[in-house]
C-alpha positions in Angstrom: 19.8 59.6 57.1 17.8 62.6 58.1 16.5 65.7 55.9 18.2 66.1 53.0 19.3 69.7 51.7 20.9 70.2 48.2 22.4 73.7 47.3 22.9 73.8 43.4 24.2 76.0 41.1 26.9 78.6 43.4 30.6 79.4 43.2 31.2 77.2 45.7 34.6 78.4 48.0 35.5 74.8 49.6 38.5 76.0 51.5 39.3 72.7 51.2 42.8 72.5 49.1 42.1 69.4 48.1 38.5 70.5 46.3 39.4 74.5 45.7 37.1 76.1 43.9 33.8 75.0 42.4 32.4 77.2 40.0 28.3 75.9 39.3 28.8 73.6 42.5 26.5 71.4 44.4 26.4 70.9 48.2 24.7 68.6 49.3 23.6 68.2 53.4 22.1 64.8 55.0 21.2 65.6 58.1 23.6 67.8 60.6 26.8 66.4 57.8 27.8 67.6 54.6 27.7 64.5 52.9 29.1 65.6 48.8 30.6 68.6 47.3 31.0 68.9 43.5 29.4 69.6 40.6 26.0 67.8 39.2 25.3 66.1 42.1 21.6 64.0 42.2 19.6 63.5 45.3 15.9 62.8 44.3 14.7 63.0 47.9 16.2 66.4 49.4 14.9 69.9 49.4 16.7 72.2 46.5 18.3 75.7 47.3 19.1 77.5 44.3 22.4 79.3 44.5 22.7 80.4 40.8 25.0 83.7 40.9 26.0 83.2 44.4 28.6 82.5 46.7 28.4 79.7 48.8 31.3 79.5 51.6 32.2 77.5 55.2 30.2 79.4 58.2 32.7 82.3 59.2 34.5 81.5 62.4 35.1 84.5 64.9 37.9 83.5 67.3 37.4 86.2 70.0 34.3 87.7 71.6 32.7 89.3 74.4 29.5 88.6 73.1 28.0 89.8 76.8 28.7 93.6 75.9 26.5 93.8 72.6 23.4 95.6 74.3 26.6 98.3 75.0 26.7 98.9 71.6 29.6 101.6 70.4 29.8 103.3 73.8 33.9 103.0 72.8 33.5 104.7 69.7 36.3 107.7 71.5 37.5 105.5 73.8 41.3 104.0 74.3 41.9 100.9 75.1 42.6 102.3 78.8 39.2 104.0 78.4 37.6 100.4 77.4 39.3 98.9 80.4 38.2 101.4 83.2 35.0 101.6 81.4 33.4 97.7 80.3 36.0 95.9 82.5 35.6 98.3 85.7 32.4 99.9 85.9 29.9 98.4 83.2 30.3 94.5 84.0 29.8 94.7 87.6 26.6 95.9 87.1 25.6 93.4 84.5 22.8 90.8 86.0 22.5 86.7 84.6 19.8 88.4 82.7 21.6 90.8 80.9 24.4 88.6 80.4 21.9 86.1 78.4 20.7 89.2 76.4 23.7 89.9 75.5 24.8 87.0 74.5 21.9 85.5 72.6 21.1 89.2 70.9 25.4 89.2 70.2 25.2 85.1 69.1 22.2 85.9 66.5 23.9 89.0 64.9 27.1 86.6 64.3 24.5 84.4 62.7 23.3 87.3 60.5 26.5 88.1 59.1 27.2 84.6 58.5 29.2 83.3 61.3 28.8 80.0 62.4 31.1 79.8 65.0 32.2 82.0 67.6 34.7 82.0 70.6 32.6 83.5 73.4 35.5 85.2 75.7 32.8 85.5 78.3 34.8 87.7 81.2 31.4 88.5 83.3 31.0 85.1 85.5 30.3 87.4 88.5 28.3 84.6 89.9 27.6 80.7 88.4 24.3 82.0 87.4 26.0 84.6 84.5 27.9 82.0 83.6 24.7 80.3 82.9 23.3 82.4 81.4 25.5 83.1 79.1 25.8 79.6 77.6 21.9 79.8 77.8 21.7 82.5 75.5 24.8 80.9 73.1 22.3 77.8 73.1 19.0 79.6 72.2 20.9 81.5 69.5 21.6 77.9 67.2 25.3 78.9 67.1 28.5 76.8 67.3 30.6 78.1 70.1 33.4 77.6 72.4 32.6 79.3 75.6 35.6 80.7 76.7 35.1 81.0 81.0 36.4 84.0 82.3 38.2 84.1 85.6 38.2 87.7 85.9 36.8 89.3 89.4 34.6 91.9 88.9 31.6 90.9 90.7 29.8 92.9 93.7 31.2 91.2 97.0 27.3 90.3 97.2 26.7 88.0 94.0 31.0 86.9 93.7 32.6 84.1 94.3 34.2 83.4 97.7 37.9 82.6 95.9 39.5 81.9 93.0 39.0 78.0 94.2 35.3 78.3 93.6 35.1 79.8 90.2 37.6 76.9 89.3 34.4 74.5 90.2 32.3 76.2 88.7 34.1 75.9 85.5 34.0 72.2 85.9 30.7 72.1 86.9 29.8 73.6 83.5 31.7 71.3 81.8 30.1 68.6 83.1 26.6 70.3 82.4 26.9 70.7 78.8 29.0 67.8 78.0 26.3 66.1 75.9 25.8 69.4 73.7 27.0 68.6 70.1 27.8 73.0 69.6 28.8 73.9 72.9 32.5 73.3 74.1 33.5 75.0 77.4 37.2 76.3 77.3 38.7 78.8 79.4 39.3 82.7 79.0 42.6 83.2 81.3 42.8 86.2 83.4 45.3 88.9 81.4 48.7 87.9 83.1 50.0 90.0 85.8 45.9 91.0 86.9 46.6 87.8 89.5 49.3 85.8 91.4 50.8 83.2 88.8 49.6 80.1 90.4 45.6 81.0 90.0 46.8 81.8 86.5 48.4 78.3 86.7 45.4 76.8 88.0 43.2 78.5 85.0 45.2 76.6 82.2 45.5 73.4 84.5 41.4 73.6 84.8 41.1 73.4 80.9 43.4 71.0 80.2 42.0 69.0 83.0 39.2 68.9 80.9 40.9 69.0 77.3 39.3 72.5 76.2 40.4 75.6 74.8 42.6 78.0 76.3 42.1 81.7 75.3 44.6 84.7 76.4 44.5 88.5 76.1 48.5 88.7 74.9 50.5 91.6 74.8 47.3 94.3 74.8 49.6 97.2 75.9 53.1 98.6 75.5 55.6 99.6 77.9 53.6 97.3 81.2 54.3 93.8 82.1 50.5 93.6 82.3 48.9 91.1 79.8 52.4 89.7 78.8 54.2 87.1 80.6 54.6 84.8 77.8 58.4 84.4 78.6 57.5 83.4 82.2 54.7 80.9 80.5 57.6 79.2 78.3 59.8 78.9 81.4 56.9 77.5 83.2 56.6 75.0 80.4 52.7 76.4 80.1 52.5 77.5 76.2 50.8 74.9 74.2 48.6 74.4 71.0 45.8 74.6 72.7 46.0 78.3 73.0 44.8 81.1 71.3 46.5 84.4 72.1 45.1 87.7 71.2 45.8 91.0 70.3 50.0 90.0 71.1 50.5 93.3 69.3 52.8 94.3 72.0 55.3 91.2 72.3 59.1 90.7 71.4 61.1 88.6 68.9 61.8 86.1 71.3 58.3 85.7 72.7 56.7 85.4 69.0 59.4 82.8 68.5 57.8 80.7 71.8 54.5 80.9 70.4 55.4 79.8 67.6 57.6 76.9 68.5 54.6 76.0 71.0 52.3 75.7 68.3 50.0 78.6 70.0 47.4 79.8 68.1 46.6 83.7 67.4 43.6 85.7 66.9 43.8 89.6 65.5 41.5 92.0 66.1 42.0 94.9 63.7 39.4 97.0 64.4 40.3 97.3 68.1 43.9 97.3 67.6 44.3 99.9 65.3 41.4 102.3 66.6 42.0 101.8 70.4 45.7 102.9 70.3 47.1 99.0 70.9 49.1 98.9 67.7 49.2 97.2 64.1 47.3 93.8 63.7 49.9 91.0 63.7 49.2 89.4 60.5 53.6 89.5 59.2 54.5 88.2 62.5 52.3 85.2 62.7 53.7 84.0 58.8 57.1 85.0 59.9 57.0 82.3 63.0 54.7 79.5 61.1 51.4 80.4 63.0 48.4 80.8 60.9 46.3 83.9 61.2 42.8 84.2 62.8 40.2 87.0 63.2 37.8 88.1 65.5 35.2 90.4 66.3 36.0 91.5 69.6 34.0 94.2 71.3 30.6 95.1 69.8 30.9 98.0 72.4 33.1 99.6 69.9 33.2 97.0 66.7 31.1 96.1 63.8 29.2 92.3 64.7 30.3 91.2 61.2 33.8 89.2 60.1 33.7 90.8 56.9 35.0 94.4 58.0 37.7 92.8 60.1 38.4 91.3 57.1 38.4 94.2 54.9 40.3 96.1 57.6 42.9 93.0 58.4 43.5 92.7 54.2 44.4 96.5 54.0 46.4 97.0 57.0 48.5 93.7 55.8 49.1 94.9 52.5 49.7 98.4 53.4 52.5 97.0 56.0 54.0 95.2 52.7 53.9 97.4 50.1 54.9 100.5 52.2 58.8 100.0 52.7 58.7 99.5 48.2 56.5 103.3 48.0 59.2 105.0 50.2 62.1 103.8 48.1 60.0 105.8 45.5 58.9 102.7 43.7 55.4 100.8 43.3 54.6 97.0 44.1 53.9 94.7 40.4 51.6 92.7 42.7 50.3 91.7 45.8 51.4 89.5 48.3 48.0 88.4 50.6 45.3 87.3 48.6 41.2 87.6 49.4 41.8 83.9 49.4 44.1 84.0 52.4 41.8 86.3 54.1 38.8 83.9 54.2 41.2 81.4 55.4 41.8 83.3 58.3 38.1 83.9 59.0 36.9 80.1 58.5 39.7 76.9 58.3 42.1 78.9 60.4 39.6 79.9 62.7 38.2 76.5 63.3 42.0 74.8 63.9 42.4 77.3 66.4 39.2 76.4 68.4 39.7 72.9 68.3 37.3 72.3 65.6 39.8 71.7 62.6 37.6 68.3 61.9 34.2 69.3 62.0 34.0 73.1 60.6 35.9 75.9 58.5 35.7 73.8 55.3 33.0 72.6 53.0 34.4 69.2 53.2 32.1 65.9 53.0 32.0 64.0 56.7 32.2 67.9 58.2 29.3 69.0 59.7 26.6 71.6 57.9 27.7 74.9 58.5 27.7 77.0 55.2 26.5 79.8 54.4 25.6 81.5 51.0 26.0 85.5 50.3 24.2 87.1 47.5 21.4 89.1 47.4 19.9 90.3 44.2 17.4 93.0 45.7 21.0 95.1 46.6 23.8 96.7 44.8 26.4 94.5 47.2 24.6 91.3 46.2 25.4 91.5 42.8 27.4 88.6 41.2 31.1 90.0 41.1 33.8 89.1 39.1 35.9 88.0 41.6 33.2 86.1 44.0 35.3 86.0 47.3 36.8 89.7 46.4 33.0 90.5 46.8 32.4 88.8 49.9 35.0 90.3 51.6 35.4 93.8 50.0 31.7 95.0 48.9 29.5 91.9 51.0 26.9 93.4 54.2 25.1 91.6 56.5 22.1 92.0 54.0 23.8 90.1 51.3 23.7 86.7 53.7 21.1 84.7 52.4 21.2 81.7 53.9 23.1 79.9 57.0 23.1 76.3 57.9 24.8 75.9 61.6 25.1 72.1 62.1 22.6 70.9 59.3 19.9 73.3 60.5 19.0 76.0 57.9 19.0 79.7 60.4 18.5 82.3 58.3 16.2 81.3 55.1 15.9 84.2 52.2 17.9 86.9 54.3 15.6 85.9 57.6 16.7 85.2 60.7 14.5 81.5 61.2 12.3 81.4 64.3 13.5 84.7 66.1 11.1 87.7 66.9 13.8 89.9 66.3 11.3 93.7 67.7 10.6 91.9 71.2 14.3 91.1 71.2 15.3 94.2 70.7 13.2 95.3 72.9 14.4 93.3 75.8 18.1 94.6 75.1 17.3 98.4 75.0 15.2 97.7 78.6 19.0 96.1 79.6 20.8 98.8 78.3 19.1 101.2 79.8 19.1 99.7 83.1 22.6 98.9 83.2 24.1 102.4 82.8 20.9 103.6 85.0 23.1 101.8 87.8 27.0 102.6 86.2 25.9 106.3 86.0 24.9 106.1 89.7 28.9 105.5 90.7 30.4 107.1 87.4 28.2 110.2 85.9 31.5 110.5 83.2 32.4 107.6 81.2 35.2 106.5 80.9 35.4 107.4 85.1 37.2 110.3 85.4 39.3 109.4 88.6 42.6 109.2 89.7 44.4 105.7 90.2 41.9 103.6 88.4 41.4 99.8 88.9 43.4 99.3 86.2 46.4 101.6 87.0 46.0 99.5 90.4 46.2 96.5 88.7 48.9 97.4 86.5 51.6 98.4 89.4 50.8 94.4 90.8 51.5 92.6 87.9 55.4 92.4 87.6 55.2 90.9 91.1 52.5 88.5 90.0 53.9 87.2 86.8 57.5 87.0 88.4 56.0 84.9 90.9 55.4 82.0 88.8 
């Protein structure tokens, strides 16, 4: 049966419709399994966690990261998303080693796990050689997290460390598959290059490679307006390519008729609102997903510009989506009698929804018994935050900080004990991502003394005049 963990005592948040809401609830873990949610529960033999005056929820679930650029840590904070592009995407990843890809990825991985996410969706776009992709899976490993690593395709590599064609990163791919097929928290799905950046049929041969494989299929949708570049989805549909095992982000750029393909494709979606709305991409898509039957998600995104937590996307995701509803009733001169999204639907985004649209509907995003043990509980009475609140999930996601996580169990196994990161020697880490950081821009400065680059006819702009030929190729 295993060690045997019972939390007592918590508002427990099940998300599980057919449990709700447990108020004084017991969890109770055997093993890597929740094994019984409810109230008064008696296990003689496990260890007791006392969650009096606390909330106890599923491990968050961020559907969208590049975990590799954490050590790059707000260098967007003025940037557009053409500045990002030109910057991270041109001239930063290229001069990003294997090592500093694993530093980035475990320091990225272990701050998810701080703020209480269990699972993450590791849009890894830096495979300039087999030995990134590497490490970046190593580092997602060392870190204890759940993830779906999410291999990019994208060319940026050095002629020196690349890949010879498009061919060989699509064994590569496989190759990791077949490598971490016995890990239990590792899947390895694919991150497709943004449509139009290549000719259709690699773009073709990027889905065909995951569901080869039966993993995950993650897109950047509809980043920009007024360019082909990103979109596609129409030439997707005719191609009979859209499925439900993809998860399309950003898509704050696409059409009534391209929503309705999604949706009738059963595609998933992941919104990032912090990017969107400070990077000049547009509103977060929360209306249009209800509208065509396709349940929110939310992700992190960029820690180059971002917070590392859920809850601010959250915060930010819940304001922008009432503010869109409530808006058109304040200019007839008039004033809502209530509100139509709920704190409740918000944490569904951030944990059940999350977890269908990585595949992992059955084994996270809930606290349901036969699920495996990722929970986590926020409250911490040595802050104002932590205080019990009224409305406990209204805390979580309005007033909650990193600080107020207590505890996090990712597969059974209790990461962060009393507001500690278990097992990590969190100054040397730091220490070894600064020494990355400083070397990495040591070597972009070299090329680009002015970030974003200050040139004409970027990469991207390059990129951008290719891609109506390269989607209408398909």
């Amino acid at each position: 049966m295993g060690t045997r963990t019972l939390i007592k005592g918590g508002h427990v948040v099940t998300m599980d419709p057919a449990l709700g809401l447990i108020d004084g609830g017991d969890v109770l873990l055997s093993g890597d399994t929740i094994e019984a949610v409810g109230r008064d529960l008696q296990a003689p033999d496990a260890t007791v966690v006392d969650a009096t005056d606390r909330v106890v929820i599923p491990g968050l679930v961020d559907t969208h990261r590049h975990t590799w650029q954490t050590q790059m840590r707000a260098i967007c904070a003025d940037m557009s998303i053409s500045g990002y592009m030109n910057t991270l995407r041109m001239a930063i990843s290229p001069n990003y080693t294997a090592d500093d890809v694993y530093v980035g990825n475990l320091v990225g991985a272990l701050e998810a796990v701080d703020a209480g996410i269990t699972t993450l969706l590791d849009f890894s776009h830096c495979n300039n050689s087999p030995g990134h992709a590497d490490g970046a899976i190593g580092g997602l490993l060392d870190s204890g997290i759940r993830a779906v690593f999410a291999y990019g395709f994208f060319d940026s590599a050095p002629p020196e460390v690349g890949y010879a064609d498009h061919a060989q990163r699509v064994k590569d791919y496989h190759r990791l598959v077949r490598q971490h097929s016995n890990q239990s928290r590792i899947r390895v799905g694919v991150s497709v290059n943004e449509l139009g950046f290549v000719p259709f049929d690699q773009t073709r041969a990027e889905i065909g490679a995951a569901r080869e494989e039966g993993e995950i299929i993650a897109f950047h949708t509809a980043c920009f307006f007024g360019t082909p570049l990103s979109n596609g989805i129409k030439d997707l549909h005719a191609a009979g390519l859209l499925g439900p095992d993809q998860v399309h982000i950003h898509c704050v750029a696409l059409d009534c008729q391209e929503w309705a393909h999604l949706g009738e494709a059963g595609c998933k979606v992941s919104i990032a609102a912090e990017t969107e709305m400070n990077m000049g991409m547009g509103w977060p898509v929360m209306a249009e997903c209800r509208r065509h039957g396709i349940k929110p998600t939310l992700s992190c995104d960029i820690i180059s510009l971002n917070s590392g937590s859920l809850v601010p996307q959250m915060r930010l995701a819940i304001a922008a989506d009432r503010f869109a509803q409530n808006d058109p009733i304040n200019r007839a001169g008039q004033m809502p009698e209530s509100l139509q999204t709920s704190v409740h639907d918000v944490l569904a985004w951030a944990t059940i929804n999350g977890a269908e649209a990585c595949g992992l509907g059955e084994v996270t995003g809930s606290l349901t018994p036969g699920k495996k043990g990722d929970i986590v509980i926020v409250g911490n009475p040595l802050t104002f935050t932590g205080q019990p609140s009224i409305d406990p999930v209204g805390g979580v996601i309005f007033q909650s900080t990193p600080q107020d996580v207590r505890d996090v169990w990712i597969d059974g196994r209790h990461v962060k004990k009393d507001g500690e990161l278990v097992g990590v020697d969190l100054p040397a880490l730091f220490a070894r991502s600064k020494a990355s950081t400083i070397e990495v821009l040591r070597k972009v400065h070299r090329d680009f003394p002015v970030l974003p680059p200050q040139v004409e006819g970027s990469r991207f702009a390059e990129r951008e005049k290719a891609a109506q030929d390269n989607i209408k190729a398909g």
